[in-house]
N, C-alpha and C positions, 0 to 999 in steps of 0.2 A: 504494500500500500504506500510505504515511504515514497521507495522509489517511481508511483506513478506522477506521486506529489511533487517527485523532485523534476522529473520529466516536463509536467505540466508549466514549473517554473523556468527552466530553461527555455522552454516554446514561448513564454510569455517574452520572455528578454530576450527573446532573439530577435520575433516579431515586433518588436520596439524599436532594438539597432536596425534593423532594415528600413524604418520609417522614418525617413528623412526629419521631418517635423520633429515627431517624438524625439526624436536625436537632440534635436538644437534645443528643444525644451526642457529636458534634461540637464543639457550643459548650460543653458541662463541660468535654471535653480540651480544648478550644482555653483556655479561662481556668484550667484547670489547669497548663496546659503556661507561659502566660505569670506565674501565681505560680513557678512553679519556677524560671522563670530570673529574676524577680526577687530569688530568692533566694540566688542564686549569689556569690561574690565577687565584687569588681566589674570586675575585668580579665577573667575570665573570664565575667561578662554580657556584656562590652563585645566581646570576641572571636566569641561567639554570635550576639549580635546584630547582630555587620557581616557575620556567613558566613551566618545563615539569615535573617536579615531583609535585608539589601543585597546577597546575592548576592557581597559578594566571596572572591577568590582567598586564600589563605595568604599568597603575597608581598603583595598589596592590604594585607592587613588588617596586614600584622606593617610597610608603611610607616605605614601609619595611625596605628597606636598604638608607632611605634617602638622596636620589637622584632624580635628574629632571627626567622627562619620557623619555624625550630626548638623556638619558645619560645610563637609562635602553635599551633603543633598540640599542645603540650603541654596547655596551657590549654585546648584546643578538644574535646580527648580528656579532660583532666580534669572538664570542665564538662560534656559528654556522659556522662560515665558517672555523675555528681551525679543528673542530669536521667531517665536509665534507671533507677537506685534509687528515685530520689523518686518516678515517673512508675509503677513496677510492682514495687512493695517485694517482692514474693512471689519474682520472678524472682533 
Protein backbone atom coordinates (compact mmCIF):
# COMPACT_ATOMS: atom_id res chain seq x y z
CA UNK A 1 0.00 0.00 0.00
CA UNK A 2 3.10 2.39 0.94
CA UNK A 3 4.56 1.82 -2.12
CA UNK A 4 1.38 2.77 -4.30
CA UNK A 5 1.29 6.00 -2.13
CA UNK A 6 4.73 6.43 -2.95
CA UNK A 7 4.12 5.99 -6.65
CA UNK A 8 1.06 8.16 -6.69
CA UNK A 9 3.42 10.86 -5.28
CA UNK A 10 6.06 10.74 -7.69
CA UNK A 11 3.39 10.81 -10.72
CA UNK A 12 2.05 13.99 -8.99
CA UNK A 13 5.63 15.65 -9.17
CA UNK A 14 6.41 14.60 -12.16
CA UNK A 15 3.29 15.93 -13.74
CA UNK A 16 4.10 19.26 -12.02
CA UNK A 17 7.82 19.53 -13.42
CA UNK A 18 6.50 18.88 -16.99
CA UNK A 19 4.01 21.85 -16.40
CA UNK A 20 5.80 24.68 -17.57
CA UNK A 21 3.54 27.14 -15.21
CA UNK A 22 3.53 24.91 -12.28
CA UNK A 23 7.29 25.09 -12.71
CA UNK A 24 7.62 28.89 -12.51
CA UNK A 25 5.10 28.92 -9.67
CA UNK A 26 6.94 26.84 -7.73
CA UNK A 27 10.19 28.72 -8.05
CA UNK A 28 8.24 32.41 -7.36
CA UNK A 29 7.15 30.75 -3.99
CA UNK A 30 10.04 28.96 -3.53
CA UNK A 31 12.30 32.51 -3.75
CA UNK A 32 9.46 34.19 -2.02
CA UNK A 33 9.33 31.99 0.75
CA UNK A 34 13.39 32.18 1.07
CA UNK A 35 13.19 36.29 1.12
CA UNK A 36 10.62 35.97 3.87
CA UNK A 37 12.77 34.08 6.06
CA UNK A 38 15.56 36.12 5.38
CA UNK A 39 13.66 38.57 6.68
CA UNK A 40 12.93 37.31 9.97
CA UNK A 41 14.85 38.18 13.03
CA UNK A 42 17.68 36.38 13.35
CA UNK A 43 17.00 33.60 16.06
CA UNK A 44 14.00 33.03 14.70
CA UNK A 45 15.69 32.44 10.88
CA UNK A 46 18.03 30.52 12.65
CA UNK A 47 15.26 28.35 14.49
CA UNK A 48 13.58 27.95 10.81
CA UNK A 49 16.19 27.16 9.20
CA UNK A 50 17.41 24.07 11.54
CA UNK A 51 13.43 22.78 11.78
CA UNK A 52 12.70 23.19 7.99
CA UNK A 53 15.91 23.15 6.39
CA UNK A 54 17.84 20.29 8.64
CA UNK A 55 15.03 18.52 9.62
CA UNK A 56 15.66 18.89 13.40
CA UNK A 57 13.76 18.17 16.60
CA UNK A 58 12.61 21.15 19.16
CA UNK A 59 15.12 19.53 21.64
CA UNK A 60 17.88 19.25 18.54
CA UNK A 61 17.53 22.73 17.63
CA UNK A 62 16.90 24.47 21.35
CA UNK A 63 20.80 22.23 22.12
CA UNK A 64 21.83 23.87 19.15
CA UNK A 65 21.24 27.35 19.68
CA UNK A 66 21.19 26.86 23.55
CA UNK A 67 17.83 27.54 24.46
CA UNK A 68 14.88 25.90 26.53
CA UNK A 69 12.54 23.87 24.08
CA UNK A 70 10.10 26.06 25.27
CA UNK A 71 11.68 29.06 23.80
CA UNK A 72 12.42 27.20 20.54
CA UNK A 73 8.66 26.74 19.70
CA UNK A 74 8.01 30.17 20.76
CA UNK A 75 10.37 31.52 18.05
CA UNK A 76 9.23 28.79 15.61
CA UNK A 77 5.44 29.61 16.11
CA UNK A 78 6.55 33.29 16.03
CA UNK A 79 8.43 33.08 12.90
CA UNK A 80 5.68 31.00 11.38
CA UNK A 81 3.11 33.16 11.66
CA UNK A 82 5.73 36.23 10.37
CA UNK A 83 6.01 33.91 7.26
CA UNK A 84 1.98 33.06 6.84
CA UNK A 85 1.38 37.08 6.92
CA UNK A 86 4.11 37.81 4.67
CA UNK A 87 3.43 34.76 2.50
CA UNK A 88 -0.62 35.58 2.18
CA UNK A 89 -1.34 39.09 3.45
CA UNK A 90 -5.02 38.74 2.48
CA UNK A 91 -5.47 35.67 4.85
Amino acid sequence: MAKQSHELSATAVASRETDPQEAIVDREQRATLQECIGSLPALEKEAVLLRLGQGLSYKQISEVMDLSVSHVGVLLHQALGRLRSTMNPSK
